[in-house]
VOMIKE-634473 format. One record per residue (C-alpha): z, x, y; residue number from 1; residue in one letter; chain. Coordinates in steps of 0.001 Angstrom, whole numbers, plus 500000, padded with zeros to 6 digits. Layout:
N
> zz_xx_yy_n_res_chain
> Z_X_Y_NUM_A_A .
...
//
This chain:
592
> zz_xx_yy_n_res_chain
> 904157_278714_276133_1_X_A .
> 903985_282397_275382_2_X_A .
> 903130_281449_271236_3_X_A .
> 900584_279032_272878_4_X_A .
> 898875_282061_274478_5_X_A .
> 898857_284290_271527_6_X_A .
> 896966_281293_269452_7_X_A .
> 894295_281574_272267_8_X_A .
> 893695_284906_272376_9_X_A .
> 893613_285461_268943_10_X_A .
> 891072_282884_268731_11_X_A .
> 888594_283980_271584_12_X_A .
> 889277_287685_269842_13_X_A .
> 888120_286314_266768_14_X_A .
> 885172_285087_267772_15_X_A .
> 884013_287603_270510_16_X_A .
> 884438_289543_266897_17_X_A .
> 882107_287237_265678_18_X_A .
> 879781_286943_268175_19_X_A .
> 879358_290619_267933_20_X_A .
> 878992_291050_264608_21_X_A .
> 875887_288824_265106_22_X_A .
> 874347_290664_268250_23_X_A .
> 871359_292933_267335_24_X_A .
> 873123_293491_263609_25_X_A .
> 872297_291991_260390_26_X_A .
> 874896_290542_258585_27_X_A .
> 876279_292019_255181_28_X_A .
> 874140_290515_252360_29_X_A .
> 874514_291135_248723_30_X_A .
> 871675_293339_247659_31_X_A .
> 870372_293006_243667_32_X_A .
> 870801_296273_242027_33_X_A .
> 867540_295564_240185_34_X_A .
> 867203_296008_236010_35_X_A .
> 868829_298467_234275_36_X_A .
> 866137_299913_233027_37_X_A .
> 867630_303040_231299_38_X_A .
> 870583_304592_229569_39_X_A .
> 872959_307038_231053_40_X_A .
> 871805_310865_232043_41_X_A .
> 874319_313814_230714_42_X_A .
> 873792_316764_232369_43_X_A .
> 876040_319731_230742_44_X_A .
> 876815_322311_233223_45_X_A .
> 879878_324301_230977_46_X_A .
> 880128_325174_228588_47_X_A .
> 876193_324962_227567_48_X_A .
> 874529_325619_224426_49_X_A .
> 874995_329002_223029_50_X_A .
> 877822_329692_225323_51_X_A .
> 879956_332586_224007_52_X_A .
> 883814_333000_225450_53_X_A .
> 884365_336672_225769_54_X_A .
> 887918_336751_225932_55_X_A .
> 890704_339059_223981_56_X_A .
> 893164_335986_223584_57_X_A .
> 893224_334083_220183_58_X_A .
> 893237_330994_222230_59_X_A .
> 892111_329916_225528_60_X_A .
> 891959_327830_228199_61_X_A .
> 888336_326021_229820_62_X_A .
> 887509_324085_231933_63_X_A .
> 884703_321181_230926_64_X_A .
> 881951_320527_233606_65_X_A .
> 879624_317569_233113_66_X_A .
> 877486_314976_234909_67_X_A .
> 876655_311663_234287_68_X_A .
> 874447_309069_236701_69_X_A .
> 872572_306238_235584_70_X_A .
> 870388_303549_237310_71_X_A .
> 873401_300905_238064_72_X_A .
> 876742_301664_236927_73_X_A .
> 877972_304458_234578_74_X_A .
> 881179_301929_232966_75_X_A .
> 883100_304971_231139_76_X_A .
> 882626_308681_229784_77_X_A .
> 884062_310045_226426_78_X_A .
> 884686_313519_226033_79_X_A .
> 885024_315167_222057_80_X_A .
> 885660_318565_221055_81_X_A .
> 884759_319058_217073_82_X_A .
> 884713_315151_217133_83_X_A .
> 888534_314751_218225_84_X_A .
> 888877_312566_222138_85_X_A .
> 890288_314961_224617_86_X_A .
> 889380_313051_227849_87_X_A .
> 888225_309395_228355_88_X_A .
> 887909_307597_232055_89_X_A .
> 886299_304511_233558_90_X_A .
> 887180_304806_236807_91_X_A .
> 885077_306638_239041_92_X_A .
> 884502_306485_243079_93_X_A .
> 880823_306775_242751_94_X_A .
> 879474_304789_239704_95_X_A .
> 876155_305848_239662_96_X_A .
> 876399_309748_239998_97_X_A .
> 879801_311197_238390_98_X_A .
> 880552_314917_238827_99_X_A .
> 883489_315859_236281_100_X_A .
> 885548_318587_235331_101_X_A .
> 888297_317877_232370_102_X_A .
> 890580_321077_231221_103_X_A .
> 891082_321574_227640_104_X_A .
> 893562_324995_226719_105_X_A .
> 893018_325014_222789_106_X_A .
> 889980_326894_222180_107_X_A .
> 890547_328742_218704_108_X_A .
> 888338_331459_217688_109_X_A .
> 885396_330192_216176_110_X_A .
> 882340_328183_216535_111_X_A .
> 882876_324204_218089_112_X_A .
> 880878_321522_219766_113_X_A .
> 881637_319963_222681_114_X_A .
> 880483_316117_223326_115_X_A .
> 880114_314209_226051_116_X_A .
> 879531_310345_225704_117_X_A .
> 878766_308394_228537_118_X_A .
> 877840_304477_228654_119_X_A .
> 876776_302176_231170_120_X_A .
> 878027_298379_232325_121_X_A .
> 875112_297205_230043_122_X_A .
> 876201_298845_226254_123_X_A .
> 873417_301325_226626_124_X_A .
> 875220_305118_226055_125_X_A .
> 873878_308153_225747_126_X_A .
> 875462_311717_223934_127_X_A .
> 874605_315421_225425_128_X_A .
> 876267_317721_222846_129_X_A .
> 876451_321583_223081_130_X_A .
> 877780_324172_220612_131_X_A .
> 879458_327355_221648_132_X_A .
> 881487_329975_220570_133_X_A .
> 885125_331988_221303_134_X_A .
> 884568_334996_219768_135_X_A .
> 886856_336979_218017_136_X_A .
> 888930_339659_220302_137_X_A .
> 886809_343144_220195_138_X_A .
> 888563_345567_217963_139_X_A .
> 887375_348902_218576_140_X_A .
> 885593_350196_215705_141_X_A .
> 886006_353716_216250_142_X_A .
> 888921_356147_216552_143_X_A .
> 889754_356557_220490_144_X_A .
> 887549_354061_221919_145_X_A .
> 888488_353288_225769_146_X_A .
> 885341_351800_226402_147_X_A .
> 882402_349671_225079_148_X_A .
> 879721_347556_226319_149_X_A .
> 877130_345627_224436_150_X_A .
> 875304_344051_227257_151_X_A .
> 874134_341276_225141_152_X_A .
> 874764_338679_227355_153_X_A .
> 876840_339710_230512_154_X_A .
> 878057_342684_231663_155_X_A .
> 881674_342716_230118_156_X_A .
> 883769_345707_228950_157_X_A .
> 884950_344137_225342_158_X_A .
> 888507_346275_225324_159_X_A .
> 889682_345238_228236_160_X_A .
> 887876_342172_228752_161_X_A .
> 887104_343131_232387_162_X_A .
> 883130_342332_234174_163_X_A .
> 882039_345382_235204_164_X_A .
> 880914_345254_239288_165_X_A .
> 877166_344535_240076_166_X_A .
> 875333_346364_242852_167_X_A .
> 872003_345215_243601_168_X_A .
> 870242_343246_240898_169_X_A .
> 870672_344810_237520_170_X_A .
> 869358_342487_234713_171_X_A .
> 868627_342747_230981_172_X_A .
> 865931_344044_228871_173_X_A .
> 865242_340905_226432_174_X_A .
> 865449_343577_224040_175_X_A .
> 867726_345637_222666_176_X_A .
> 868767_348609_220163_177_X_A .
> 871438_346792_218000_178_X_A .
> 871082_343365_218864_179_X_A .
> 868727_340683_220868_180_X_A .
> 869392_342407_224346_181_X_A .
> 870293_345716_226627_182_X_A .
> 871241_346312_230040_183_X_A .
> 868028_346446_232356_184_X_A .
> 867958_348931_235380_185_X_A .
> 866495_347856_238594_186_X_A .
> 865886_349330_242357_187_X_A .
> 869329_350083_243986_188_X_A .
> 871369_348414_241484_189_X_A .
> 873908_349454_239177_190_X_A .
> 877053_348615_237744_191_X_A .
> 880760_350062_238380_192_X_A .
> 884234_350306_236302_193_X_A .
> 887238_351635_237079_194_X_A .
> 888446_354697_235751_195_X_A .
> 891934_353548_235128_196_X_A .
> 891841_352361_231456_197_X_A .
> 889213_355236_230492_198_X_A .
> 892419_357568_229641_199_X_A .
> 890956_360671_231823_200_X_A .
> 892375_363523_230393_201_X_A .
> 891287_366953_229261_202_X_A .
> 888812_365533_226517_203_X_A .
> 885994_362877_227189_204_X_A .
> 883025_361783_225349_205_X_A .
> 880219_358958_226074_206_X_A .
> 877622_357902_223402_207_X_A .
> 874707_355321_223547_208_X_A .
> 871550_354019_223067_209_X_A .
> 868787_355070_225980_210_X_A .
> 864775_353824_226763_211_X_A .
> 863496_355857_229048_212_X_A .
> 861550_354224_232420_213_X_A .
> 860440_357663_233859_214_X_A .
> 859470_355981_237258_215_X_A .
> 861709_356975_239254_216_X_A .
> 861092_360470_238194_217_X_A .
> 865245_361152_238857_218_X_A .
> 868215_359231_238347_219_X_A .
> 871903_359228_237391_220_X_A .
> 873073_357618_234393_221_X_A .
> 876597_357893_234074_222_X_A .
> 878656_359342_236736_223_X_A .
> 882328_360026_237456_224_X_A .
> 882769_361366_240375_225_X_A .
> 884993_361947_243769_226_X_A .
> 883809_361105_247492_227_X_A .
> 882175_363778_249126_228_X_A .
> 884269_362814_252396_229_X_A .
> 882129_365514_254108_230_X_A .
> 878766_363729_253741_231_X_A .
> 879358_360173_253144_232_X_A .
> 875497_359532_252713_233_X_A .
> 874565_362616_250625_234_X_A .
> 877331_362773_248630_235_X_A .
> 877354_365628_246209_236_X_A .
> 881015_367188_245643_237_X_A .
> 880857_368159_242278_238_X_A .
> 884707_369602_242024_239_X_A .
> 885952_367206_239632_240_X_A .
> 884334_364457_237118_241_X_A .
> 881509_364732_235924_242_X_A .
> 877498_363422_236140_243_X_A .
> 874848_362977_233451_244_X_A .
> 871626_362218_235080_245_X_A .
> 867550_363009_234359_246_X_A .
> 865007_364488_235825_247_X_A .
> 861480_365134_235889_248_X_A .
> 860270_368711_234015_249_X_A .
> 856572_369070_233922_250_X_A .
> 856158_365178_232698_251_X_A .
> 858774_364999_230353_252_X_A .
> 862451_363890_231610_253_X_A .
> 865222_366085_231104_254_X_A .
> 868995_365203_230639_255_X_A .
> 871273_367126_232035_256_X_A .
> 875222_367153_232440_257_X_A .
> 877491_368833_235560_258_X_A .
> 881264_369084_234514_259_X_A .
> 884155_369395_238032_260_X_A .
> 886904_371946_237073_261_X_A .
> 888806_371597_240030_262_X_A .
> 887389_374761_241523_263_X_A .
> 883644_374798_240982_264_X_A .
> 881383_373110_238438_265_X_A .
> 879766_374134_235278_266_X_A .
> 876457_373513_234548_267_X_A .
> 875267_371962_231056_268_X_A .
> 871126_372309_230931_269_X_A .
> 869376_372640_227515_270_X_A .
> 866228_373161_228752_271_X_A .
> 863448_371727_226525_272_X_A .
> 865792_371167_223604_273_X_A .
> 866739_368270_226258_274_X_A .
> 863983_366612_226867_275_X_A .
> 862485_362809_226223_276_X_A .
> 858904_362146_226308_277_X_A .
> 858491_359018_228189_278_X_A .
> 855427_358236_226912_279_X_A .
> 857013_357207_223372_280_X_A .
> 858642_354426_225006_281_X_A .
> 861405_354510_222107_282_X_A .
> 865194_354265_221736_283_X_A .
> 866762_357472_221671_284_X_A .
> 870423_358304_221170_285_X_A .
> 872287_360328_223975_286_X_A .
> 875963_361100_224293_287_X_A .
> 877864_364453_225669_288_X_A .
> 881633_365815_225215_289_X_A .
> 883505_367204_227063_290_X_A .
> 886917_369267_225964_291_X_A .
> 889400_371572_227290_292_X_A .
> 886662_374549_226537_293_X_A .
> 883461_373114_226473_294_X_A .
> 881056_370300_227062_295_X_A .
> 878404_369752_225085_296_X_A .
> 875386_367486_225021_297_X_A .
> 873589_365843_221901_298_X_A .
> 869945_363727_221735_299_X_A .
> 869789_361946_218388_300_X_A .
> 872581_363381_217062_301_X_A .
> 871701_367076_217213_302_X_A .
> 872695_369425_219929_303_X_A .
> 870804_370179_222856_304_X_A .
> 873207_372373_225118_305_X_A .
> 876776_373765_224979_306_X_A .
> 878641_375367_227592_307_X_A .
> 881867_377210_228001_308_X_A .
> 884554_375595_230276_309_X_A .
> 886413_378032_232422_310_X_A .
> 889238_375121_233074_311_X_A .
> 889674_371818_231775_312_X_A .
> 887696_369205_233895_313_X_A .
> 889642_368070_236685_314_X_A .
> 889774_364273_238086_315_X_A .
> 890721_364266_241278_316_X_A .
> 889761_361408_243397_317_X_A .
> 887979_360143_240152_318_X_A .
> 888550_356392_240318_319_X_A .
> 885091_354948_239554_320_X_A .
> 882206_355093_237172_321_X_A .
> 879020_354435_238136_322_X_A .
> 876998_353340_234965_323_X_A .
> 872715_353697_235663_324_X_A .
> 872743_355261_238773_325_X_A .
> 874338_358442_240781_326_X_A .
> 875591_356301_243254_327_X_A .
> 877846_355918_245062_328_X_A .
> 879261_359704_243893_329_X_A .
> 875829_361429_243143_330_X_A .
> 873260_360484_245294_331_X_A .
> 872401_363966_247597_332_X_A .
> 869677_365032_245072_333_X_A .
> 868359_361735_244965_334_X_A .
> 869851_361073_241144_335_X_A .
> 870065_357040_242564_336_X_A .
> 869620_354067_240240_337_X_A .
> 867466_354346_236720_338_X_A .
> 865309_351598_236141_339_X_A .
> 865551_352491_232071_340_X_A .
> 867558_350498_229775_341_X_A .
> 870816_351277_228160_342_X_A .
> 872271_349384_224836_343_X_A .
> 875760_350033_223126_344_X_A .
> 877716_352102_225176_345_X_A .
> 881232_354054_224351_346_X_A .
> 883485_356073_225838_347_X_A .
> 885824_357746_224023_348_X_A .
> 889424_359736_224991_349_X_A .
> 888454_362593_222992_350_X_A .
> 885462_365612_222501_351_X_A .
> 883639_363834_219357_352_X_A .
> 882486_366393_216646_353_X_A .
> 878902_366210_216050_354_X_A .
> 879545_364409_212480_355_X_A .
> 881953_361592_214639_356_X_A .
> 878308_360988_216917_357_X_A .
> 876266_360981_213870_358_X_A .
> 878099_358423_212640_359_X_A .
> 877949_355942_215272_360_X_A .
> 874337_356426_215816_361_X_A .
> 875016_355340_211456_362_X_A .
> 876746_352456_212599_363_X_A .
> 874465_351185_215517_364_X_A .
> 871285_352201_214439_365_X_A .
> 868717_349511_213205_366_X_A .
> 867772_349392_210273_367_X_A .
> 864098_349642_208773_368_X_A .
> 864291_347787_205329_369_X_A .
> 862286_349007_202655_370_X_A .
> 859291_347423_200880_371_X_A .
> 860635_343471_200106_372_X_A .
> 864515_343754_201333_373_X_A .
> 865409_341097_202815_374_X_A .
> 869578_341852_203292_375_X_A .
> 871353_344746_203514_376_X_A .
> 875190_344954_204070_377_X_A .
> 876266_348728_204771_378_X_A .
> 880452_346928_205320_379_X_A .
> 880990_349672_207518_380_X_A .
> 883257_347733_209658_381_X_A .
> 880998_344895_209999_382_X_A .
> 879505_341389_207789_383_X_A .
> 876051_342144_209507_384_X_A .
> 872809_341753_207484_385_X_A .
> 871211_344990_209263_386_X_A .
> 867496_343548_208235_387_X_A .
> 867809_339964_210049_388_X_A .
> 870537_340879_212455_389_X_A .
> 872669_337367_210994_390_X_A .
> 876441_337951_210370_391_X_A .
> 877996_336579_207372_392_X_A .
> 880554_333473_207203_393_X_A .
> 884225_334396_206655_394_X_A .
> 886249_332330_204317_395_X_A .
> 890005_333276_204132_396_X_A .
> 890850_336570_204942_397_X_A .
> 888627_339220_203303_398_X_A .
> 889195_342826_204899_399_X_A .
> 887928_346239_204948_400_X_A .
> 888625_348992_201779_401_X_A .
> 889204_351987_203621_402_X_A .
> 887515_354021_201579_403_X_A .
> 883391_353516_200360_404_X_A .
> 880837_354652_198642_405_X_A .
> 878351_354694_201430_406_X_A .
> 879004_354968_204513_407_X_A .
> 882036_354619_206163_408_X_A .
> 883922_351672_205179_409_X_A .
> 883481_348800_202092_410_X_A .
> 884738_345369_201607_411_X_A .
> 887855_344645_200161_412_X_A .
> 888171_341093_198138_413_X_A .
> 891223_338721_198810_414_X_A .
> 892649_335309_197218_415_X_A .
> 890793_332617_198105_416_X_A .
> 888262_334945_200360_417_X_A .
> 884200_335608_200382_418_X_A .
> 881772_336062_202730_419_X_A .
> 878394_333820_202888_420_X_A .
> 875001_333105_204217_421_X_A .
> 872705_330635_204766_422_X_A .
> 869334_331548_201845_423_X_A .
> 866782_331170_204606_424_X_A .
> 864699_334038_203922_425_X_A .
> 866171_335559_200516_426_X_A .
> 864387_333628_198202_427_X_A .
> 861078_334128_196542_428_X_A .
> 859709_333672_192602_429_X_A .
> 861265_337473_192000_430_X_A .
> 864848_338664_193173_431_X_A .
> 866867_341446_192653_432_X_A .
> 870440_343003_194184_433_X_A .
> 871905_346290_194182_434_X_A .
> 875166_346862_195285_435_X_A .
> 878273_349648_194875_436_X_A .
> 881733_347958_193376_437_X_A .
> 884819_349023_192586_438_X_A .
> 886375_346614_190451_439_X_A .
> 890012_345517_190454_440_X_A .
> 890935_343130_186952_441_X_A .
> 893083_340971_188749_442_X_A .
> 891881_337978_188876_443_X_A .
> 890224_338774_185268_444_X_A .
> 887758_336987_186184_445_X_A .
> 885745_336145_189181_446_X_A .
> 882123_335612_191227_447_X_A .
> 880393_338477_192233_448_X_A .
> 877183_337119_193827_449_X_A .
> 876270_333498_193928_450_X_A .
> 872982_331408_194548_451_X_A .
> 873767_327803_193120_452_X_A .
> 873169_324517_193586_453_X_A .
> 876009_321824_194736_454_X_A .
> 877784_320371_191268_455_X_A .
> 876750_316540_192701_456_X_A .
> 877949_314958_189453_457_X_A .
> 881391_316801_190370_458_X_A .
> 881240_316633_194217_459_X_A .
> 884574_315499_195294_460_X_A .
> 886191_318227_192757_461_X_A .
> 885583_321683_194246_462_X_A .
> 886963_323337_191494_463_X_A .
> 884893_322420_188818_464_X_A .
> 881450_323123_190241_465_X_A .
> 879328_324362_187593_466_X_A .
> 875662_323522_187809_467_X_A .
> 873522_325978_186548_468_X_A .
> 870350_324617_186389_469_X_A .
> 868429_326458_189474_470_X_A .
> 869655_329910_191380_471_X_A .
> 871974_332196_189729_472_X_A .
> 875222_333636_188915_473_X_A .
> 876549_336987_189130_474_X_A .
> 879887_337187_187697_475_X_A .
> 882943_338891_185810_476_X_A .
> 885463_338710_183198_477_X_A .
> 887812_339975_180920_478_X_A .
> 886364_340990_177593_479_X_A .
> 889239_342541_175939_480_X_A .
> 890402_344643_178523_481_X_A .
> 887334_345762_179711_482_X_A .
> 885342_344381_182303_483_X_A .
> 882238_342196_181529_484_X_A .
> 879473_341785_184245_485_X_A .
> 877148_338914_183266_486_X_A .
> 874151_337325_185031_487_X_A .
> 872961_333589_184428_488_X_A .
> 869422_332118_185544_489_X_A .
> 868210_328307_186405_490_X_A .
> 864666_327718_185779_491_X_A .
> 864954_323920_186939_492_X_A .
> 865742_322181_183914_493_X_A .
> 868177_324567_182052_494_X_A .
> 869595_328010_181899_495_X_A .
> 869777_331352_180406_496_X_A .
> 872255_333821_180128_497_X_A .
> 871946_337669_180203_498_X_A .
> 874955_338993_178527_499_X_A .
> 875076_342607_177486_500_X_A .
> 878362_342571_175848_501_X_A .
> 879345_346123_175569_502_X_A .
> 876608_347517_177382_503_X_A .
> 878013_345371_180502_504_X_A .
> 881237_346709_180598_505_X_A .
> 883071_348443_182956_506_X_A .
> 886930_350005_182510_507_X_A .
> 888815_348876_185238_508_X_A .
> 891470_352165_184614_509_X_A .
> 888924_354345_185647_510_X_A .
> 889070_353332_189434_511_X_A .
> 885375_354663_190188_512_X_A .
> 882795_353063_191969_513_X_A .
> 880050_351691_189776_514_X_A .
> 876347_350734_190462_515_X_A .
> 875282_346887_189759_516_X_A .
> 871967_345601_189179_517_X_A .
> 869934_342912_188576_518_X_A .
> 866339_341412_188666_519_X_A .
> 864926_338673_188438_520_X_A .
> 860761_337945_187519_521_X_A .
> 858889_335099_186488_522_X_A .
> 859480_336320_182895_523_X_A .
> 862412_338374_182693_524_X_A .
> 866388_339078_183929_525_X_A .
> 868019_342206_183456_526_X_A .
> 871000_343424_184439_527_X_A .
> 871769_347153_185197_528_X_A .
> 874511_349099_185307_529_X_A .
> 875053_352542_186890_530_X_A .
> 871307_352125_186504_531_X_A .
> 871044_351808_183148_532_X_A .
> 869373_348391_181380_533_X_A .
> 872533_346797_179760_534_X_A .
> 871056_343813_178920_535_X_A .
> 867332_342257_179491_536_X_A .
> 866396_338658_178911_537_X_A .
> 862945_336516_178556_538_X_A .
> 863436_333560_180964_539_X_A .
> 860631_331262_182414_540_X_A .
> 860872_332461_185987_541_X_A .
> 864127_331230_188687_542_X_A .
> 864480_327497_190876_543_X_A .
> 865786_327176_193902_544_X_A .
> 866004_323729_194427_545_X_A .
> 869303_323386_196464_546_X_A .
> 870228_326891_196668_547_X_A .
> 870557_326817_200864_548_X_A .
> 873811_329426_200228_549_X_A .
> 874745_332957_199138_550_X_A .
> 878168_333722_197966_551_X_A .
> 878972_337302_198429_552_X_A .
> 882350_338012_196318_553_X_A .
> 883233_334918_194928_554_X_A .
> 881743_332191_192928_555_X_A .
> 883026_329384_195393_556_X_A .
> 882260_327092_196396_557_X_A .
> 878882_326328_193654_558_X_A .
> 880318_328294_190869_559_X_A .
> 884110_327279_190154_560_X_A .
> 884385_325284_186881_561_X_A .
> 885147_328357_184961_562_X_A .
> 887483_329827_187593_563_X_A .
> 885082_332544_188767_564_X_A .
> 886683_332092_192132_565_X_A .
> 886852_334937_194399_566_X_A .
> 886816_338735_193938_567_X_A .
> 889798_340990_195025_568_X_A .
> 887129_344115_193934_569_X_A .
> 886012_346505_196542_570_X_A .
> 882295_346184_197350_571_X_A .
> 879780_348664_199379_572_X_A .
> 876064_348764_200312_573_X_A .
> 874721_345320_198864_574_X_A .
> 871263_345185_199202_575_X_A .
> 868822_342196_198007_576_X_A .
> 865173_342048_197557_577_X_A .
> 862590_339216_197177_578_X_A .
> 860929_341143_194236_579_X_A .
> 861573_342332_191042_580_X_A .
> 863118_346128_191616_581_X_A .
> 861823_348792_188724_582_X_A .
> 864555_350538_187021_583_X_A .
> 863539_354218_188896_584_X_A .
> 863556_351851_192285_585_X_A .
> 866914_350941_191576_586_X_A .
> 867736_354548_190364_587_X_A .
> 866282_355606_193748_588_X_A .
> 868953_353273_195305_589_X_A .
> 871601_354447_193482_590_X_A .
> 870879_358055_194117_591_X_A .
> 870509_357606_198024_592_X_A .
//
C-alpha cells in the first residue's frame, strides 16, 4: 500500500512539475546560432609586439595572456613559441569568448615570437603573432656603477632589476638623448628608490643627461635626504644627504648642490658658471661628486663649482631617493617636482674624476655623423651603430679588447664569431670604410668586412660560399709571413680584385694598431693603408643585387669558400660612408 502511494505522488509531482513549467513560461526551444560568418578573433594581451623582458636572469618564467571569441564556437586554440607547441586545448566553458593564460618558464635571452592559433567548429582559423624580446642581463659598463636607468620604456633600475616607485603621473618624453625615449616630468609626480643598494658611503657621484622645462621656475632633481620630523610639510633638514635642485637666476636656471655632514651643510653654488639657458631647449650633461673632502659639480663635462667638505657627508635617516622632484625630503623652498626631462642616469659609489665624467658623456653622447656616414662603431663597450641607433647581430661569442685605439674599448675577434647588420641604408653607387685593427695571424687568414651576395648555386653548403659577382670583400691572408689585406669588387656580371701585394702588408710581430681603408667609385677601388694608397684599381662601378647583409669581422656567412671565416684581430672605430672618401678625408680620419 505504502509503494502504491509513492507511485501516486510521484506522478501528480511530476506533472504539477509539468503543469508549471507550462504556466506563463515558454518552453526551452533550440535556437539556430545563425551562419558563421567569420573566422576566429585573437586578441594578444602579453606579451605584445615589441615587448622587452627586463629581467637579470638568463632565463625566465611568463605567463601567456590571450583571447579568442568568434561568432559560434571557437573548437580549439594552439599556442607556439619560435614555431615549437607549448599549449593546445579544446575545451573551454564559454565557446564563443575564451580568456586564457598558459605559463611557459624557458624564455632564453634573445629575440622570439609567440603564436597563437585559434580555429573555429567550421575549419576557419585565424593566427595573431607577436615578437618580443628577453634582453640580455645589464652589465654595468662603468667602474662602480650602483645605479642606472635608461627610461626607455619603463621606469626600471637595470642593476638590480627593481621598478622604481611612481608618485603622481610621471611619463616619457618620446624623445630621448641616447636612445628613442627619456623620463618625462609632470605636476606632483616623481619617482622613488631606495637607498639600500646605492652603497652610501663617504664618496658618491650622479651623472646624466638633462632638458630643461624652466616652468616651474624651481625644482629638485635628485634628492637624498632625511625627514625633517619637525615640519612634516616643509621639510628642509639638510644634516645629512644631499639635494641637487634648480632655480630661477634672472631667466636663466641655475643648478645647485647642498651636501649634510652630520652637523651642518655645505653649500655648492657656481654662480653663473652654473647656469642653463632654457631657451636653447637642448640636452645638456649634469652630474656632481661628492668625496670625503669635497663635492663638486660639472655641466658638460667642465666644472662649475667645488667646495671644501669639513666632514664626510653623513646619511643618517637617508633611506630614499627622490629622482625629479625635492619631495618628499626637500620641499620647504618649494624645490617640488621638475617638469624637465631626464635620460641615462648613473650613480656611482665613488667621487668620479673629471676625465671618468667626460667619458661617459663619450659613451652616451649622440653622435653627429659627418658628411655621407652612414655607420659608425666606436666598440666602446657596445655593437651600436651611433648614426642609426641599430645594434649589431652577435654570432658566437665575440668580446671586448681591453685596450683601443679610440676610445675606450675595441672588439676582440673569436672562432666562429662576427657581428652583422642588415644593409638598409649603407649602400649607394660609392662606398668607403675606415676602421683601426690590430691584427692577430691566427687564423692566417680571414674576413674583415663583408657585403656579398648568398652563394645560391652552393646554398645548402655554408662553407663554400663564394659569389663574387655584386658587393664586396674585405679580407686577409698570409703572404709569407706577412699579412696581406685585399679588397674584391662585383660590378654585376664579374669581379675585380685590388691586390697591392707588398704595399698591403702588414707585420703581425709588430702588435700596433694599423689604419684600413678603402673606396669604392663608379670607376675606381683603392685600398689604403695607414693612409697611404697601397693599391688602386679601374673597375666599372659596384652591384648590390642581394647584398641585404654586412659582415663585420668575418667573411661568413657570404664569403667562406676560401676559408676567410672569422677574425680573432682586434678592431676599433669602423666607420662607413656612402661616398667615395679622398685620401686627406681618410687622413683626416686617421688623425682624429
Amino acid at each position: 500500500m505504502k509503494n502504491i502511494y509513492k507511485i501516486f505522488f510521484g506522478l501528480l509531482s511530476f506533472l504539477l512539475v509539468l503543469s508549471s513549467c507550462n504556466d506563463g513560461i515558454d518552453p526551452i526551444t533550440e535556437v539556430d546560432p545563425g551562419a558563421d560568418v567569420g573566422a576566429p578573433q585573437v586578441t594578444l594581451k602579453y606579451p605584445v609586439e615589441g615587448t622587452k623582458i627586463k629581467v637579470n636572469d638568463p632565463v625566465v618564467a611568463i605567463t601567456i595572456e590571450f583571447e579568442v571569441t568568434d561568432d559560434i564556437e571557437v573548437d580549439n586554440i594552439t599556442v607556439l613559441i619560435d614555431n615549437n607547441q607549448i599549449a593546445t586545448m579544446s575545451d573551454f566553458k564559454d565557446y564563443r569568448r575564451v580568456l586564457a593564460e598558459v605559463a611557459f618558464d624557458n624564455v632564453t635571452t634573445g629575440q622570439h615570437e609567440l603564436k597563437v592559433e585559434a580555429t573555429d567548429i567550421n575549419g576557419q582559423s585565424t593566427t595573431a603573432t607577436a615578437n618580443f624580446e628577453k634582453e640580455p642581463p645589464y652589465i654595468p659598463i662603468f667602474a662602480n656603477e650602483t645605479l642606472y636607468m635608461d627610461f626607455e620604456s619603463d621606469f626600471t633600475e637595470f642593476i638590480t632589476v627593481t621598478r622604481a616607485t611612481e608618485v603622481g603621473t610621471p611619463g616619457f618624453a618620446g624623445q630621448g638623448l641616447a636612445s628613442n625615449n627619456a623620463y618625462a616630468g609632470a605636476e606632483d609626480s616623481y619617482l622613488t628608490v631606495p637607498t639600500n643598494n646605492l652603497q652610501l658611503g663617504n664618496e658618491i657621484s650622479a651623472v646624466f643627461w638633462y632638458k630643461l622645462n624652466a616652468s616651474p621656475d624651481r625644482a629638485g632633481v635628485l634628492v637624498i635626504g632625511p625627514p625633517d620630523l619637525a615640519n612634516p610639510d616643509n621639510q628642509n633638514n639638510r644634516n645629512s644627504g644631499f639635494r641637487l635642485f634648480r632655480e630661477n637666476a634672472g631667466g636663466m636656471q641655475r643648478f645647485k648642490l647642498n651636501v649634510g655632514t652630520g652637523a651642518g651643510n655645505t653649500w655648492v653654488d657656481g654662480g653663473t658658471a652654473a647656469d642653463v639657458d632654457p631657451a636653447k631647449d637642448e640636452w645638456v650633461n649634469l652630474a656632481f661628486t661628492i668625496s670625503a673632502t669635497e663635492a663638486r659639480v660639472y655641466i658638460n663635462g667642465q666644472l662649475a663649482k667645488e667646495s671644501t667638505l669639513s666632514s664626510p657627508v653623513d646619511w643618517m635617516g637617508c633611506d630614499i631617493l627622490s629622482i625629479m622632484s625635492g619631495a618628499p625630503r626637500f620641499t620647504g623652498w618649494n624645490h617640488k617636482s621638475d617638469n624637465s626631462f631626464m635620460d641615462e642616469l648613473r650613480f656611482f659609489n665613488t667621487a668620479l674624476s673629471q676625465g671618468e665624467i667626460q667619458n661617459i658623456i663619450g659613451v652616451t653622447n649622440p653622435y653627429t655623423p659627418a658628411d655621407g656616414e652612414t655607420m659608425y662603431v666606436p666598440f666602446d663597450d657596445t655593437y651600436k651603430n651611433l648614426v642609426s641607433g641599430a645594434d649589431a647581430t652577435v654570432v658566437g661569442t665575440p668580446s671586448y679588447a681591453g685596450e683601443s685605439k679610440l676610445g675606450s674599448n675595441a672588439y676582440a675577434g673569436a672562432g666562429d664569431s662576427y657581428l652583422s647588420f642588415p644593409t638598409t641604408g649603407l649602400l649607394a653607387n660609392e662606398f668607403s670604410a675606415t676602421m683601426w685593427h690590430k691584427v692577430n695571424a691566427t687564423p692566417d687568414r680571414a674576413g674583415v668586412l663583408v657585403i656579398g651576395p648568398q652563394d645560391t648555386a652552393n646554398a645548402g653548403f655554408p662553407d663554400v660560399q663564394n659569389n663574387r659577382s655584386s658587393g664586396f670583400r674585405f679580407f686577409r691572408e698570409n703572404a709569407g709571413g706577412m699579412q696581406r689585406f685585399k679588397l674584391n669588387v662585383g660590378n654585376g656580371t664579374s669581379d675585380t680584385w685590388v691586390d697591392g701585394g707588398a704595399a698591403a702588408d702588414v707585420d703581425p710581430t709588430a702588435n700596433e694598431w694599423v689604419h684600413l681603408a678603402f673606396t669604392i667609385s663608379g670607376s675606381k677601388a683603392i685600398v689604403y693603408i695607414n693612409g697611404e694608397v697601397a693599391k688602386e684599381s679601374d673597375i666599372t662601378g659596384v652591384d648590390w643585387t642581394d647584398c641585404d647583409i654586412l659582415s663585420i669581422m668575418s667573411g661568413a656567412p657570404r664569403f667562406t669558400g676560401w676559408n676567410h671565416k672569422s677574425d680573432s684581430s682586434f678592431l676599433d672605430d669602423l666607420h662607413l660612408f656612402n661616398k667615395a672618401l679622398s685620401q686627406s678625408e681618410i687622413q683626416d680620419i686617421m688623425g682624429n
